[in-house]
N, C-alpha and C positions, 0 to 999 in steps of 0.2 A: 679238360672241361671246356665246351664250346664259351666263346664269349655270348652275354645277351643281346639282342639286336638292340643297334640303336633310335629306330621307334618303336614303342609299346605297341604291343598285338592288340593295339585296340581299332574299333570305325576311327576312320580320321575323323569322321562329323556325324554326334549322333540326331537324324533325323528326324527324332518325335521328338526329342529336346530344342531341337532349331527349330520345329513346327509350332512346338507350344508357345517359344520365346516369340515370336514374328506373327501369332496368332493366325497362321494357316494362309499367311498373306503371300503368296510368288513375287510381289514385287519388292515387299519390303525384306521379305527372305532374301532376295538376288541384291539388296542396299546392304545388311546390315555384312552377308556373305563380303563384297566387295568393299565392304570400309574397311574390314579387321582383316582383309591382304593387305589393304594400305599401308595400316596400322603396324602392323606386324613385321611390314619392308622398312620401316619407319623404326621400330625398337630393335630391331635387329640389330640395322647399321650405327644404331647408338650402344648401343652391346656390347659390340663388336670392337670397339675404343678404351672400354671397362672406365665407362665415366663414374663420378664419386657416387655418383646417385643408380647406381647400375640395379641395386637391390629393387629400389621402386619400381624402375622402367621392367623388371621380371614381374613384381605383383601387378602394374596394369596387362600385360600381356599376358600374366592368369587369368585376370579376371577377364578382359572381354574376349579369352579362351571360351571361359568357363561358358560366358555369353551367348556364342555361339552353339557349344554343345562339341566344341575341338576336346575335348578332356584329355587329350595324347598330349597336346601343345601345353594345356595346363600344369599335367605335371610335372612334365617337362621341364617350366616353366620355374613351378615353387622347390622344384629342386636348386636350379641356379638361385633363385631369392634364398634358400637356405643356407646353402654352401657360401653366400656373399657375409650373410648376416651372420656366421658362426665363423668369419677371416678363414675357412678353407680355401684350398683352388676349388676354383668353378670351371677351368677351361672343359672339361671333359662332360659337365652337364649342358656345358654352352653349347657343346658339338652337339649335342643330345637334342638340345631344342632346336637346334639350327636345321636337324632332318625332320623333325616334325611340323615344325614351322613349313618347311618344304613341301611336305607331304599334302600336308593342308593347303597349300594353297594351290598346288598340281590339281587337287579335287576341285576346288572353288574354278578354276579356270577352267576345268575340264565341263564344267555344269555352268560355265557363263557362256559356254559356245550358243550362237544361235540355233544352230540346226539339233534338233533333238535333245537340248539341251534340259537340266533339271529344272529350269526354272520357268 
């Protein structure tokens, strides 16, 4: 039995959800896009140390997942929040979120290029 990919078959970023959230704005699209790669290089490498508070730093990086309209990153996401908060291993969701996380932001960068860019 094939193993399942480790990012979800979903858009990395759904764009009428990012449209509604940003209110159809390109420039505040191309801000909130670029704060939550910040953000996300930012909880990551806190993650990544499995600090006491690991659980939380998963529920911010659902939620301004969620924000964005990343729903891949989110789940991703409340999976590790879950597996912290029920004392399972989370290494295996970590990795989980770690390609989504990736993914998502290979998109965000590829649409901040200037030339032809999404934004």
């Amino acid at each position: 039995m094939p193993s399942p990919p480790l990012v979800p078959d979903l858009e990395p970023i759904d764009d009428a959800h990012l449209y509604k959230m940003t209110l159809g704005d390109p420039a505040l699209e191309r801000e909130v896009l670029l704060l939550f790669t910040a953000q996300a290089a930012s909880l990551m490498a806190l993650l990544a140390s499995w600090p006491p508070d690991a659980a939380a730093l998963a529920h911010t990086l659902k939620g301004s997942a969620r924000a964005i309209g990343a729903f891949g990153v989110a789940d991703a996401a409340a999976a590790v929040e879950d597996a912290l908060s029920r004392n399972d291993d989370a290494a295996e969701p970590l990795m989980v979120l770690e390609a989504a996380v990736e993914h998502v932001r290979a998109v965000i960068d590829a649409r901040a290029k200037p030339a032809g860019s999404g934004f």
